[in-house]
C-alpha positions, 0 to 999 in steps of 0.5 A: 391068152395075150395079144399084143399088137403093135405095141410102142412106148416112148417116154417123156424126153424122148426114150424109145423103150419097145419099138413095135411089138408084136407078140402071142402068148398060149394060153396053159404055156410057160413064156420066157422073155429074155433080154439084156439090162434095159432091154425093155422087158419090164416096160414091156410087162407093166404095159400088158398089165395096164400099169403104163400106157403104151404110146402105140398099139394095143394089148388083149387079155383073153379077148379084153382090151386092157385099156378099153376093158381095163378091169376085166383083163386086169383082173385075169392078172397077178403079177410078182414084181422084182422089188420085194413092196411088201408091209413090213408089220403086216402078217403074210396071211393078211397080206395076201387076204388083202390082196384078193380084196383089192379086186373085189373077190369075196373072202375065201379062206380055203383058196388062201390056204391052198396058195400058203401051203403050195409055196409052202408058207402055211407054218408062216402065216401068223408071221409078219413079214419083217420076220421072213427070209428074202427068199419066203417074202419072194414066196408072199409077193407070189401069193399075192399076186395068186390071192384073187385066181388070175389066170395070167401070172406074170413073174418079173425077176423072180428068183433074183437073190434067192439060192440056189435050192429054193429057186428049184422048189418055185420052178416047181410051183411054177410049173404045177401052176402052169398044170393048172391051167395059169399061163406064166409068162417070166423074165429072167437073167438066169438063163439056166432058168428058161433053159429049165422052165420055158415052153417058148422063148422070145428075145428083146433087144433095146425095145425090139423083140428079136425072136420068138421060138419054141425052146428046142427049136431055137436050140436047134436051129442056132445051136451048134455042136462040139464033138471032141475026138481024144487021141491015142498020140499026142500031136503038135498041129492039125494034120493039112490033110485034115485042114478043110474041117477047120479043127481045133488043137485042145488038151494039149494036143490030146484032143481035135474039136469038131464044130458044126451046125445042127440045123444044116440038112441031112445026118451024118453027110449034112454035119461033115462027121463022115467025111471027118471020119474017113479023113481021120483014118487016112491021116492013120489018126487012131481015135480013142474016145470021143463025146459031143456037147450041144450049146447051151440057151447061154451061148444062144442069147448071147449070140443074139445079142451080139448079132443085133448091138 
């Protein structure tokens, strides 16, 4: 559904803002971009949408170059920026009626309606903006950017100051819109939201696309796993029979934490746990529970980032 080739943007005075990207979006899938502040993942948006023009390479949308065929990829767009812009005197279901408007889409009433109640903003229609919560005018801006049938909806931010419970009932609109065919594509600082959400996950880092991965691939091949072994007694320091499995004393000494490598080959032999195992009986170490954790999409990103600063 996206292509974007080469894409570069260097702005006035010098700033270097995406270095060569290179990127495919499915169409149906739901992508997250991650990226640290200034990362350039809104510039990087605002070029695929045709709001600023990349300095190098080009952008297709469904096969529609966005510059050479500006208004037919535009049109196959909505997108929900991080400010909220709306008019404050204006109702939500003018607004968003406007906005379909805006690219030359004939009235339909029932369409609006359908968007109204999907994010549940049918009992508001009548209200004008300045009399809605921050959460419900987060809703409108997706309304609008949902008013003229795009087939691309690109979220920029779109749960940032919104709590918690309202943030959960529009990952599900998200996701019954992506049901739908609408191919989201989503930045975020929540990564808890991509972790959730996303069918891919790409990483930018200072204009440069870092990686690009299906969600459980990337936690697979740079996830590690913590298995914690708790211990009948108590002890004071790793046995030195048990030194070449690099543990770790926790819980006061209750508890031996094993990390390794889930993407290293093979099962038990691959990951070190029997040889671990037969070393923990030969120590006369009696275990008497044990649990595993596997790394969050947090400690990922935050590995990427610190390997490409």
């Amino acid at each position: 559904m996206i292509r974007v080739e080469g894409v570069s943007k260097t702005f006035r005075g010098g700033f270097e803002a995406l270095r060569n990207i290179d990127l495919t979006i499915r169409r149906g899938e739901i992508f997250a971009l991650l990226g640290p502040n200034g990362a350039g993942k809104t510039t990087l948006i605002s070029v695929i949408c045709g709001l600023v023009n990349a300095s190098a390479g080009r952008v297709l949308v469904d096969g529609h170059d966005n510059v050479a065929a500006y208004r037919r990829a535009r049109e196959m767009i909505g997108l929900v920026p991080q400010e909220l812009t709306n008019e404050a005197f204006t109702t939500v279901w003018d607004t968003v009626s406007f906005s379909r408007g805006l690219f030359g889409k004939p009235k339909n009433p029932a369409h609006i309606e359908r968007v109204l109640r999907a994010l549940t903003l049918w009992e508001k229609r009548n209200n004008r903006l300045l009399e809605l919560s921050g959460g419900m005018k987060r809703r409108v801006l997706i309304a609008k950017a949902l008013a003229h049938e795009p087939q691309v909806l690109f979220l920029d931010e779109p749960t940032a100051g919104v709590d918690v419970e309202l943030r959960r009932e529009m990952w599900n609109v998200v996701r019954d819109l992506r049901d739908q065919g609408v191919t989201i594509i989503l930045t975020t600082h929540y990564i808890e939201e991509a972790e959730e959400m996303a069918d891919r996950i790409g990483v930018i880092r200072r204009g440069e696309l870092v990686l690009v991965e299906e969600k459980h691939a990337l936690m697979h091949q740079l996830g590690r796993k913590e298995l914690t072994l708790h211990l009948d007694t108590p002890l004071s320091a790793v046995p030195p029979g048990l030194a070449s499995h690099e543990l770790t004393l926790a819980e006061d000494g209750h508890a031996l934490v094993y990390t390794y490598d889930t993407s290293r080959p093979g099962k038990g032999e691959g990951t070190g746990i029997s040889a671990l195992l037969t070393d923990l009986e030969a120590a006369g170490l009696q275990v008497k529970d044990l649990h595993t954790r596997q790394s969050s999409l947090e400690e990922i990103f935050v590995s990427l980032v610190r390997e490409n600063a």
